[in-house]
MARDRENDO-41451 format. One record per residue (C-alpha): residue in one letter; x, y, z; residue number from 1. Coordinates in nm, 2 decimals. Layout:
N
<"A",<X,Y,Z>,NUM>
...
***
This chain:
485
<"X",<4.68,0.29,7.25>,1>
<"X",<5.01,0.33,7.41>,2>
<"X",<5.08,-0.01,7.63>,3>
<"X",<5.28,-0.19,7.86>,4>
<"X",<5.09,-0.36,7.64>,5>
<"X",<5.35,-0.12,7.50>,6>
<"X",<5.43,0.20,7.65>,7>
<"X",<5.51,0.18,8.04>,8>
<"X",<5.76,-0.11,7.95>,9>
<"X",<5.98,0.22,7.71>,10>
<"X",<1.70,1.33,8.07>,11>
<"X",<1.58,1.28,8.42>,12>
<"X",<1.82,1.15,8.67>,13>
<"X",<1.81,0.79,8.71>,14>
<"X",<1.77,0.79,9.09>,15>
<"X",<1.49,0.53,9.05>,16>
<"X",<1.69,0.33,8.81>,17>
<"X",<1.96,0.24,9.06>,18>
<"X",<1.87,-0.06,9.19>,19>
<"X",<1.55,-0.08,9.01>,20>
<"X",<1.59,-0.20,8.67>,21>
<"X",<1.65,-0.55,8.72>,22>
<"X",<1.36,-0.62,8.95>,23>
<"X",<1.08,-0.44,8.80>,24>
<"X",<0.83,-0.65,8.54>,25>
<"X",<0.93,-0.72,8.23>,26>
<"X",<0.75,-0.53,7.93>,27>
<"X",<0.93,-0.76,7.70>,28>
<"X",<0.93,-1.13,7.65>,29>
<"X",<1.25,-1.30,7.71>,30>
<"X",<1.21,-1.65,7.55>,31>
<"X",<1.56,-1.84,7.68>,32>
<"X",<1.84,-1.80,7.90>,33>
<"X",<2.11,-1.62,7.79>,34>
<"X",<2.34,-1.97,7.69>,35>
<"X",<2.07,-2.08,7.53>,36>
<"X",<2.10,-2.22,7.17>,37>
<"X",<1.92,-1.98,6.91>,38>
<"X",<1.72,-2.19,6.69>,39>
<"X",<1.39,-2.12,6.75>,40>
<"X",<1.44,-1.98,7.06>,41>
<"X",<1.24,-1.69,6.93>,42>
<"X",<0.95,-1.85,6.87>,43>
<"X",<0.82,-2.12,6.58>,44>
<"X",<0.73,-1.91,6.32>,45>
<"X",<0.97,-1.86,6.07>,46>
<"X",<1.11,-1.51,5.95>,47>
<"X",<0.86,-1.32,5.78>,48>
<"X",<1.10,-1.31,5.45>,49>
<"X",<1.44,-1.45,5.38>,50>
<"X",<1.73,-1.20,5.43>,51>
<"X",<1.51,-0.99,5.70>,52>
<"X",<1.77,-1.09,5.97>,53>
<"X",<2.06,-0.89,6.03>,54>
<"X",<2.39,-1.03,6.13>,55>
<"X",<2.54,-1.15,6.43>,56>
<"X",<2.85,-0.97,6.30>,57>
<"X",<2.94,-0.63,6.14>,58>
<"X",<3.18,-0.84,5.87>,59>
<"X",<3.54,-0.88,6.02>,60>
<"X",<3.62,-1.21,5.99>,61>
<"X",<3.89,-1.21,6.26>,62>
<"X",<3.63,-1.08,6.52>,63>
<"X",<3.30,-1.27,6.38>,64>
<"X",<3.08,-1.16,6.62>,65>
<"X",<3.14,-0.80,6.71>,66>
<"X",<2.93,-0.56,6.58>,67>
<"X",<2.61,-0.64,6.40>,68>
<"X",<2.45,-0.67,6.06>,69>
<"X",<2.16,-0.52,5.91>,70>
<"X",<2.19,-0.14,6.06>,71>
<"X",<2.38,0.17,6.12>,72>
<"X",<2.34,0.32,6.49>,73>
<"X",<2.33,0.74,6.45>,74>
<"X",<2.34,0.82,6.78>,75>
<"X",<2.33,0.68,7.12>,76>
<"X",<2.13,0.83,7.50>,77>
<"X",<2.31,0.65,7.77>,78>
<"X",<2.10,0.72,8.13>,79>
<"X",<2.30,0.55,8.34>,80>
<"X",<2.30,0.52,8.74>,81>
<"X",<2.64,0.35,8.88>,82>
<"X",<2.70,0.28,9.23>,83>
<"X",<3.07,0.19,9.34>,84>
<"X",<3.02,0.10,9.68>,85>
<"X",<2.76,-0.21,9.51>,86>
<"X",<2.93,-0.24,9.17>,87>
<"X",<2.56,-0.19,9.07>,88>
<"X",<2.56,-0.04,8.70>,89>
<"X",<2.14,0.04,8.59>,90>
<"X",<1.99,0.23,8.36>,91>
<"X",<1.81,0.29,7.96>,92>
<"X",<2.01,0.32,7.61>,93>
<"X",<1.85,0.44,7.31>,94>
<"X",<1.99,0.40,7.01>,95>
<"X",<1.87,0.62,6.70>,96>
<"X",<1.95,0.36,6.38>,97>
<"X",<1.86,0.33,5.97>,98>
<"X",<1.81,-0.05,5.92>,99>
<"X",<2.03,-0.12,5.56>,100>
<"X",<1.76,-0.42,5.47>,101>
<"X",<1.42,-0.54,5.60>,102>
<"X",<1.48,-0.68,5.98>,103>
<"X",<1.26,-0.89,6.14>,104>
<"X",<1.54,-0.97,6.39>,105>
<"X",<1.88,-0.78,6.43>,106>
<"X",<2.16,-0.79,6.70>,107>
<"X",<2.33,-0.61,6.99>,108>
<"X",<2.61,-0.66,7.15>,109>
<"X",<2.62,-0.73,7.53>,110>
<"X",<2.84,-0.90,7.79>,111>
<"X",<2.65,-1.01,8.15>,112>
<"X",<2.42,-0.73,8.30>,113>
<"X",<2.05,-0.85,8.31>,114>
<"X",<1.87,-0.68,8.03>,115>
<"X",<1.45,-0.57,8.20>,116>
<"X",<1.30,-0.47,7.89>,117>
<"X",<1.33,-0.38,7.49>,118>
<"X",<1.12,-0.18,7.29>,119>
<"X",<1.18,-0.11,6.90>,120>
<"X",<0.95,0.24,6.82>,121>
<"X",<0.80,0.24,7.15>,122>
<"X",<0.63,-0.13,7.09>,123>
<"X",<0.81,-0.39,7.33>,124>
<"X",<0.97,-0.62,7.18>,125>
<"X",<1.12,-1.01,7.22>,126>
<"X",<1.44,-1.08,7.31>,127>
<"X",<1.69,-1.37,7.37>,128>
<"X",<2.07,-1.37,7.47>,129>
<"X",<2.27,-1.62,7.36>,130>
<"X",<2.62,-1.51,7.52>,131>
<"X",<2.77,-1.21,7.42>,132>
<"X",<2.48,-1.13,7.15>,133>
<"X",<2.15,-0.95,7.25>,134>
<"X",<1.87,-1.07,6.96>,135>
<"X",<1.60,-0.90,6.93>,136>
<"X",<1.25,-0.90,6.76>,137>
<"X",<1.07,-0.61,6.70>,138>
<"X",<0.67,-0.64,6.68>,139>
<"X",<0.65,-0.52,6.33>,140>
<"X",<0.89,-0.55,6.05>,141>
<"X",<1.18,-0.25,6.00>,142>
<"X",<1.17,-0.19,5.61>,143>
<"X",<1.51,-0.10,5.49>,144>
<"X",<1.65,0.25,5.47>,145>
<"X",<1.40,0.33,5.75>,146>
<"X",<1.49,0.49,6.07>,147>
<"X",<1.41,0.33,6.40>,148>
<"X",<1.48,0.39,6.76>,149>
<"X",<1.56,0.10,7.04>,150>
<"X",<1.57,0.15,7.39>,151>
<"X",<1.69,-0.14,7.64>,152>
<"X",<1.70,-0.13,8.03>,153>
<"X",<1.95,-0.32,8.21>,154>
<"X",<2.16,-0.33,8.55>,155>
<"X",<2.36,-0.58,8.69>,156>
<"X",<2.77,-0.56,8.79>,157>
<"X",<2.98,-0.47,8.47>,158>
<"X",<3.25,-0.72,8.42>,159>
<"X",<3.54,-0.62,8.22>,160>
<"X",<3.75,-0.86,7.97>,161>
<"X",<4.07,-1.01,8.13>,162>
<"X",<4.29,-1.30,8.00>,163>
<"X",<4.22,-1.22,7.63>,164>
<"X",<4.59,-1.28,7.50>,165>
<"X",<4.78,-1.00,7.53>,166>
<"X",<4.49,-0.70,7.58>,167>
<"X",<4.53,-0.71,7.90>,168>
<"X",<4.22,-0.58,8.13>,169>
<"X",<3.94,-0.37,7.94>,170>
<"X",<3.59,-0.27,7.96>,171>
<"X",<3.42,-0.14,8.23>,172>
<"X",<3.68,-0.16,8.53>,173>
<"X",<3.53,-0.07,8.85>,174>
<"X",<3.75,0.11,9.12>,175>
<"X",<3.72,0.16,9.49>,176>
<"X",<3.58,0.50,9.39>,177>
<"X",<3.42,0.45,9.08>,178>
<"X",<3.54,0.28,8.72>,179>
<"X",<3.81,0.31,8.47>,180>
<"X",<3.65,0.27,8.15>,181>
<"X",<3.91,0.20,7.84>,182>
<"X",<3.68,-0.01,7.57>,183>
<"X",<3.97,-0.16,7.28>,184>
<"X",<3.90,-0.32,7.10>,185>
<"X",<3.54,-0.46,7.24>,186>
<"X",<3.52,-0.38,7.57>,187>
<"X",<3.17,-0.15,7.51>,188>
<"X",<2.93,-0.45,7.54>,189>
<"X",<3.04,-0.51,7.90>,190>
<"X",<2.87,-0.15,7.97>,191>
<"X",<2.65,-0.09,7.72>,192>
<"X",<2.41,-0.24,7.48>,193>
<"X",<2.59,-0.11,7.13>,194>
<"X",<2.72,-0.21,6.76>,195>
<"X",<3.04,-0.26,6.94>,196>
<"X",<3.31,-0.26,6.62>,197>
<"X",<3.49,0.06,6.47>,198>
<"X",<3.30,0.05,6.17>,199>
<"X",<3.00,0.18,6.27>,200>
<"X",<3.04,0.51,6.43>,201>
<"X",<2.78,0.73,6.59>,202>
<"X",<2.71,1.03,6.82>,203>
<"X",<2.68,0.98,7.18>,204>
<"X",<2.49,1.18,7.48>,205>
<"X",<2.52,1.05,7.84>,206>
<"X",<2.33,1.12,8.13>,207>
<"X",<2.55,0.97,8.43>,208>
<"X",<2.45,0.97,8.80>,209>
<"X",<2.65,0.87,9.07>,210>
<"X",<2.73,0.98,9.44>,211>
<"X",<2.80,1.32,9.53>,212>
<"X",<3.12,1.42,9.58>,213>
<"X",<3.23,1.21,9.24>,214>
<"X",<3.29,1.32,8.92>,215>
<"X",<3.19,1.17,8.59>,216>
<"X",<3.45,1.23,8.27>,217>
<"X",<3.34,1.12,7.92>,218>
<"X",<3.38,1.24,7.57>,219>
<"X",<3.30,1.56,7.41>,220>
<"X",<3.16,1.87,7.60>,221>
<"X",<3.01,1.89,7.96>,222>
<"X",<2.67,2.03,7.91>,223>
<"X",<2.57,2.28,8.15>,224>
<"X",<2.67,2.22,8.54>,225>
<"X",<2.59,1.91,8.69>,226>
<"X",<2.31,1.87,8.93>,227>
<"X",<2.32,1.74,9.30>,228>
<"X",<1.97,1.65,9.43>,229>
<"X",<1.94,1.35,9.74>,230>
<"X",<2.29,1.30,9.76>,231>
<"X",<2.33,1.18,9.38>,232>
<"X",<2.50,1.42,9.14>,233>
<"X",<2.39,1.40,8.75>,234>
<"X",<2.68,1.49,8.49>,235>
<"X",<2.54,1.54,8.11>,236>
<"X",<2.82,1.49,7.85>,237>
<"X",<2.77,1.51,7.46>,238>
<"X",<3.01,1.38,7.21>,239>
<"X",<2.89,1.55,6.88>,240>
<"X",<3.13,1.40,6.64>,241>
<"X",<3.09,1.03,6.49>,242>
<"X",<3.32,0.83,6.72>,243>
<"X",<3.35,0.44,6.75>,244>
<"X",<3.22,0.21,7.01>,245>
<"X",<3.57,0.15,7.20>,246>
<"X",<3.65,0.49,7.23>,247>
<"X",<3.33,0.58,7.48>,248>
<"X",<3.40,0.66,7.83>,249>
<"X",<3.21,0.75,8.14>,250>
<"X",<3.51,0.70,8.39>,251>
<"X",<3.46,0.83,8.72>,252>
<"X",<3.60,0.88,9.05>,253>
<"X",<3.76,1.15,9.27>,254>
<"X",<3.95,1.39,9.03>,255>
<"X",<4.12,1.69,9.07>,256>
<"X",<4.03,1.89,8.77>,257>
<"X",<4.23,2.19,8.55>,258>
<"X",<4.05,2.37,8.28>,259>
<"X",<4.16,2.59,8.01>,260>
<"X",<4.24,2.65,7.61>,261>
<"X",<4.52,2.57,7.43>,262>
<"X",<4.78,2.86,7.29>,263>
<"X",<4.51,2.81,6.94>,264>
<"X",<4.22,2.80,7.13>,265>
<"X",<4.07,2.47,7.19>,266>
<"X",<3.92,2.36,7.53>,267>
<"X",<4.16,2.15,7.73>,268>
<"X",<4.07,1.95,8.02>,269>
<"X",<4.35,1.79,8.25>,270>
<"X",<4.15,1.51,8.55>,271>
<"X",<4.40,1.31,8.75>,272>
<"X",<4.32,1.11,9.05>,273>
<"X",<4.43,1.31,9.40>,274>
<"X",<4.76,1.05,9.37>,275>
<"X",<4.86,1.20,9.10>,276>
<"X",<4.82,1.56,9.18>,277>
<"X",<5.18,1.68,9.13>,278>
<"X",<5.13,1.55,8.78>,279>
<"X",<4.83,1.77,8.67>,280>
<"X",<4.94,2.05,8.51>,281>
<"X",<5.23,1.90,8.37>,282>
<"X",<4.98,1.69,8.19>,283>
<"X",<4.75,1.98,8.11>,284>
<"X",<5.03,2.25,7.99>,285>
<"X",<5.20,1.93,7.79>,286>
<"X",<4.85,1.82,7.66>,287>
<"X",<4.76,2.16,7.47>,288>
<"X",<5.12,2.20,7.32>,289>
<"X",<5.10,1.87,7.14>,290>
<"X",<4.76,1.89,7.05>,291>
<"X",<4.85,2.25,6.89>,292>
<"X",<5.16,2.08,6.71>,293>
<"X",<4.98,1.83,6.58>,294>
<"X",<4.71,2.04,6.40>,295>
<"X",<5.03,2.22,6.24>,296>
<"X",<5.14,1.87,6.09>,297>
<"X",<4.81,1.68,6.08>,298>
<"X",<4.59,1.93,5.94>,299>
<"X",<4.29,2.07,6.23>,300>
<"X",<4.22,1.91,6.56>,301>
<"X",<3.88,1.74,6.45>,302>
<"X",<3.74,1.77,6.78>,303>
<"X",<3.62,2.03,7.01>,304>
<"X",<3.86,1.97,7.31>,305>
<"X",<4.16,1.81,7.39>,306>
<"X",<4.29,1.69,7.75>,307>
<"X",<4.37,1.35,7.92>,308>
<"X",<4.32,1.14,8.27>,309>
<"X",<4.51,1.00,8.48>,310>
<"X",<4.33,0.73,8.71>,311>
<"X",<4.47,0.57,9.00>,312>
<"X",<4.41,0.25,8.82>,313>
<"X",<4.71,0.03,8.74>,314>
<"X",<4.58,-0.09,8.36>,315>
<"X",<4.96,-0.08,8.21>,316>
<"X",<4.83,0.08,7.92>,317>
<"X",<4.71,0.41,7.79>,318>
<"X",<4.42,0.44,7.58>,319>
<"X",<4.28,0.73,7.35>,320>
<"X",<3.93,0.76,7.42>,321>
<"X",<3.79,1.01,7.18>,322>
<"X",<3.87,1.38,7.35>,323>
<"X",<3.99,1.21,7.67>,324>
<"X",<4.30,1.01,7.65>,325>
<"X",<4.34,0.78,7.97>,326>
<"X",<4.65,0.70,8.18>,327>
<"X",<4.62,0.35,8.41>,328>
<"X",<4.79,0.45,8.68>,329>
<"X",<5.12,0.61,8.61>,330>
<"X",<5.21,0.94,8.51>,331>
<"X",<5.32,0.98,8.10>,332>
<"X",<5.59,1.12,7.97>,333>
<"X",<5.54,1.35,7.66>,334>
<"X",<5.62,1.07,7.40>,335>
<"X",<5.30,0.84,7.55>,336>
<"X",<5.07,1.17,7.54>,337>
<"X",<5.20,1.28,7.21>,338>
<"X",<5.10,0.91,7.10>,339>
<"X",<4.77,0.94,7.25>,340>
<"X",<4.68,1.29,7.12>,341>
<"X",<4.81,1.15,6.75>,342>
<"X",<4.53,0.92,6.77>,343>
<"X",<4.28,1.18,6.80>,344>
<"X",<4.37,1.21,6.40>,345>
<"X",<4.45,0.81,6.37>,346>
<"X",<4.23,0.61,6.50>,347>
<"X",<3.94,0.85,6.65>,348>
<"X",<3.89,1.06,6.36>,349>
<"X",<3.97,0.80,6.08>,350>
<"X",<3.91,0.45,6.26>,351>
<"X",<3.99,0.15,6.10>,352>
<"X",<3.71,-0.08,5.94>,353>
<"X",<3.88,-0.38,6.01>,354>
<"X",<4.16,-0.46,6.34>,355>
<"X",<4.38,-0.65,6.07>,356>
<"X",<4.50,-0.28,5.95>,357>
<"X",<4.53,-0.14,6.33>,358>
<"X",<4.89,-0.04,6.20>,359>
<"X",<4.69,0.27,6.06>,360>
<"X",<4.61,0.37,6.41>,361>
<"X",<4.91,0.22,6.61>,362>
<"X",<5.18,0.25,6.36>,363>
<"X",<5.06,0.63,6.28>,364>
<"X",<5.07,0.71,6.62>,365>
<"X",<5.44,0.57,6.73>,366>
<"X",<5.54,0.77,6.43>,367>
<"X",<5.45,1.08,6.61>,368>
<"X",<5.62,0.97,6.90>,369>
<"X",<5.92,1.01,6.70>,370>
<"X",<5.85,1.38,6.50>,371>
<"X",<5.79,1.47,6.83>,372>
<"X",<6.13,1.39,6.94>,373>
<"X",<6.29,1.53,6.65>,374>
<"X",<6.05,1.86,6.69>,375>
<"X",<6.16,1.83,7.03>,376>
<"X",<6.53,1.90,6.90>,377>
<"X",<6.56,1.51,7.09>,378>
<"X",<6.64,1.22,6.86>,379>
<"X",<6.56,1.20,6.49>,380>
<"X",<6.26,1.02,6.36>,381>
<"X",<6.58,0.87,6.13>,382>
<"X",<6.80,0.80,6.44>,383>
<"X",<6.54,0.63,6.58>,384>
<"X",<6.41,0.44,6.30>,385>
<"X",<6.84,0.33,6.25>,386>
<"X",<6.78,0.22,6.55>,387>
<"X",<6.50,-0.03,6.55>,388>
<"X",<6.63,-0.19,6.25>,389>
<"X",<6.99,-0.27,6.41>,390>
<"X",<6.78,-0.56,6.54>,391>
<"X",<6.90,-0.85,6.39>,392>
<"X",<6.73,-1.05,6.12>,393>
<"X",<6.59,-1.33,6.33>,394>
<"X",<6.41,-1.03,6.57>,395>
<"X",<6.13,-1.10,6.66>,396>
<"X",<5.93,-0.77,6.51>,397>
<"X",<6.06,-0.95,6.16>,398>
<"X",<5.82,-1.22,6.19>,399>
<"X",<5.50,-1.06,6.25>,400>
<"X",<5.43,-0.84,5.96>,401>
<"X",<5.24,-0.53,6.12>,402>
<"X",<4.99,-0.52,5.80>,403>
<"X",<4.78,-0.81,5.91>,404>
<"X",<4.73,-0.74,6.28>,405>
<"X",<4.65,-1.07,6.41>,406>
<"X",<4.32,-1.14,6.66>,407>
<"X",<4.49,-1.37,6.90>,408>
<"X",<4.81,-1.09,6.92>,409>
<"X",<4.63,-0.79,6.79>,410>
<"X",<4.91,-0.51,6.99>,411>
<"X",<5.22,-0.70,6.90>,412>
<"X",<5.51,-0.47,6.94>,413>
<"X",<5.55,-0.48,6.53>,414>
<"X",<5.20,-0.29,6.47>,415>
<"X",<5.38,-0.01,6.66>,416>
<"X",<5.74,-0.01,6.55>,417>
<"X",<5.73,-0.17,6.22>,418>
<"X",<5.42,-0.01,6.15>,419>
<"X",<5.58,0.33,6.23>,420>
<"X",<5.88,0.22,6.07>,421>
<"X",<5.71,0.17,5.72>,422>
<"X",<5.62,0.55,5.73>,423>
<"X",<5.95,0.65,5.78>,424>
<"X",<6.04,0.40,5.49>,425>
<"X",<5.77,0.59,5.31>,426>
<"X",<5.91,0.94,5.42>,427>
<"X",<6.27,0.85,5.27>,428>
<"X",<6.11,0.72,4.96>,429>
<"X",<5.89,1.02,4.86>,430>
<"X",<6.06,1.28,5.01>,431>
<"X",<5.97,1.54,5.32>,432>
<"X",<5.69,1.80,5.10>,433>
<"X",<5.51,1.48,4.96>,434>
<"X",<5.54,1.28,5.31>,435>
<"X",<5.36,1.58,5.49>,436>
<"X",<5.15,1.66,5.25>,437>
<"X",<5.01,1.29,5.24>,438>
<"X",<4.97,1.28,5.64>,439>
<"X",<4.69,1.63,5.59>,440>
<"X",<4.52,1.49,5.29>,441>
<"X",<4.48,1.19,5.42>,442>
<"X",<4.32,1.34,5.74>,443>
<"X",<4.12,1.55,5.56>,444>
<"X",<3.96,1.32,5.32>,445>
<"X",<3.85,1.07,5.56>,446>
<"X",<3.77,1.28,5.82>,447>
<"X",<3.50,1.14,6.13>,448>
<"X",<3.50,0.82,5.86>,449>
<"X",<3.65,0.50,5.83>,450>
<"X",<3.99,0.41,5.64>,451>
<"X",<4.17,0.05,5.44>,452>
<"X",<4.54,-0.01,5.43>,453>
<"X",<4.45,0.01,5.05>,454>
<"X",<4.31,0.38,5.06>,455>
<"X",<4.62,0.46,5.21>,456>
<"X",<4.86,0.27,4.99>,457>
<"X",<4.64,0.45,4.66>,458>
<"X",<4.67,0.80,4.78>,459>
<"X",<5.04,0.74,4.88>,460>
<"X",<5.11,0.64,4.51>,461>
<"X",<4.85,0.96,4.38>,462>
<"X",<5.05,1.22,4.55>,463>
<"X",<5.38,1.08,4.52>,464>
<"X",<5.34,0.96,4.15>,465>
<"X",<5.54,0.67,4.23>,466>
<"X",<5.47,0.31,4.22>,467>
<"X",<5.47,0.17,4.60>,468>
<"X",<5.37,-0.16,4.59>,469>
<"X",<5.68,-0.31,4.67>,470>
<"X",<5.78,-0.09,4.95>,471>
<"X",<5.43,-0.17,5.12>,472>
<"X",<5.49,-0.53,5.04>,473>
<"X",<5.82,-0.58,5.20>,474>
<"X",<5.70,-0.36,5.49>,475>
<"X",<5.39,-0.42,5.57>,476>
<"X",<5.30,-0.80,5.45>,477>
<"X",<5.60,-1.01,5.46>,478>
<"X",<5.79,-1.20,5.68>,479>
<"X",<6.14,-1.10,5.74>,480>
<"X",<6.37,-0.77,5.73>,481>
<"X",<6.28,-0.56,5.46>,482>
<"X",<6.58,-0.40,5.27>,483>
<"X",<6.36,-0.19,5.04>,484>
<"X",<6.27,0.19,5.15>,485>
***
């Protein structure tokens, strides 16, 4: 992500879903409200075995309840129906998942929207919400290492995050002409029923239908053309590589649209909203030569296309949503969309298992904000890393070491700089060939997975044969100016 936040400041169609879903009878049983205390709330009987329920939360103890315990999700089929003119949002997920113990109960994640019904294998199933967590019962036990497939109707009006510190507005953001939708770091749950943390990453199809005359722009590939029938349009969209929860995006609108390949070959899709016209194929042409760069210092672009959006949406921030990075109403300049399209390596492809190291994502990517300067023939990655540390020793990007990302100021400015400033540190100490060499490995051995400031710290010493602890130490986890690279 790129924000002002940071960056600014410097299959059927769902026609009978819309409106439909949260009317029609129930096939589940809902036992509370969704405020409602848990205990018992899914009936008396106790679990059918201890340890058969999965976890409110995926593990990460500065975010204890996002994400979920007990499974991995493999895929998710959003059907979705969304009318702007209503704010009404409607429509089924199923979610293909492998259980990792017995569950008797197990946990998604969910923010308002009225959920209709649950089934677990095609059996309906109990349910309860109890806030931001959807818990569910399935009529027969999961064994563990099984498969099993979920599917949950809902509709309501998405509501997106706001006044969470400094993340600004995030989730599903509805627009006069559709929605801006820009998830970090837990904004799917106010769209979607899902395993909403970066740890568990799955495929994702969606099936989106809206008013004609709209378009629909989410990650991966467009398959086939869409399909107008009764004044509703039906866009398919398939991302085929393991991607993270906060990177899906289905945001829609009026868009004026430029298609093509990069000079290497891959797909590249420019959308910006008619404001923004005279910016689109700046964007585009600018989009394919960085993503082209970076798979000569990265290693391969991991995905199948490349592109961006600009919405007429003032958010403040940019956001890289896996394939489709997404500009909140203002046009970037080369150094935001070279961050953004660095993120498709850090962050997208290799996502972080835990926010406390988000300097893997943020700090790698405001690193390539600065090679691309000095590839540029602009300002050196060392000029500009002089620069920063002019700032004198009570600075405030001193006190906040970028290692620990913290929940309640998760995109200080010193995950960014410092963060990009301990891989410059890293550069000087190991030298250009090693330095370069470490960026491709480390792409390529944790490639569509997830990645610990640890793994990075070990492979940094393997290549470079060099003891680092120090450096790391004085860069990464303490408090203060460091005087060690």
């Amino acid at each position: 992500m790129a924000s002002g936040r940071l960056a600014i400041a410097a299959t059927a169609t769902l026609l009978g879903l819309l409106g439909s879903v949260a009317c029609s009878a129930s096939q589940g049983e809902s036992i509370t409200s969704k405020d409602a205390a848990p205990s018992g709330a899914l009936g008396s009987a106790p679990p059918r075995a201890a340890g058969t329920i999965g976890a409110p939360g995926i593990g990460d103890p500065d975010f204890p309840t996002d994400g979920n315990g007990g499974y991995d999700v493999d895929r998710y089929r959003l059907k979705l129906a969304y009318d702007p003119a209503a704010k009404h949002l409607s429509g089924v997920v199923g979610i293909e998942a492998r259980a990792i113990q017995d569950l008797s109960r197990f946990n998604l994640d969910l923010r308002g929207l009225e959920v209709d019904r649950i089934t677990v294998d095609g059996r309906p199933a109990r349910f309860e919400r109890v806030k931001d967590e959807l818990i569910v019962a399935p009529a027969e036990l999961i064994r563990g290492r099984s498969g099993f497939t979920v599917e949950v109707a809902y509709a309501g009006e998405p509501k997106p995050v706001t006044g969470s510190s400094n993340l600004g507005t995030y989730g599903f953001i509805p627009t006069a002409d559709g929605a801006f939708v820009t998830a970090e770091p837990n904004g799917a749950k106010t769209w979607f029923p899902s395993n909403d943390h970066p740890a568990d990453k799955a495929l994702y199809d969606f099936e989106i239908t809206v008013p004609a005359g709209l378009n629909v722009l989410a990650n991966g590939e467009l398959v086939g053309e869409p399909k107008t029938s009764g004044g509703k349009t039906t866009f398919v969209w398939r991302e085929s590589h393991p991607m993270a929860s906060y990177l899906a995006t289905i945001t829609m609108g009026r868009f004026e649209l430029r298609q093509g390949k990069t000079a290497a070959g891959i797909p590249n899709l420019a959308a910006v909203d008619p404001r923004y016209r005279d910016a689109l194929d700046t964007l585009y042409t600018q989009s394919g030569q960085i993503t082209d760069y970076w798979s000569t210092v990265f290693g391969p672009y991991p995905f199948s296309s490349t592109g961006g959006v600009i919405d007429d949406f003032t958010a403040g921030y940019a956001l890289e949503n896996q394939t489709r990075p997404m500009y909140g109403g203002f046009n970037p300049d080369e150094g935001i969309i070279a961050h953004e399209l660095a993120h498709q390596w850090f962050g997208d492809s290799l996502s972080i298992r835990r926010w406390k190291d988000l300097w893997l994502n943020e700090g790698f990517a405001t690193y390539a904000e600065w090679l691309w300067s000095e590839h540029k023939g602009d300002s050196t990655a060392e000029r500009i890393f002089r620069g920063h540390y002019a700032a004198g020793p009570s600075a405030a990007i001193w006190r906040y070491p970028p290692g620990r990302a913290k929940p309640e100021d998760l995109f200080n400015n010193s995950v960014y700089t410092r963060g990009g400033m301990t891989l410059h540190a890293l550069r000087q100490r190991i030298g250009d060939p090693v330095f370069f060499k470490l960026l491709k490995t480390w792409t390529a051995e944790h490639k569509y997975g997830n990645v610990t400031t640890e793994e990075f710290v070990a492979l940094a010493e393997k290549l470079s044969g060099k003891q680092l602890d120090s450096l790391f130490e004085a860069w990464l986890f303490t408090a203060g100016k460091p005087t060690e690279w």
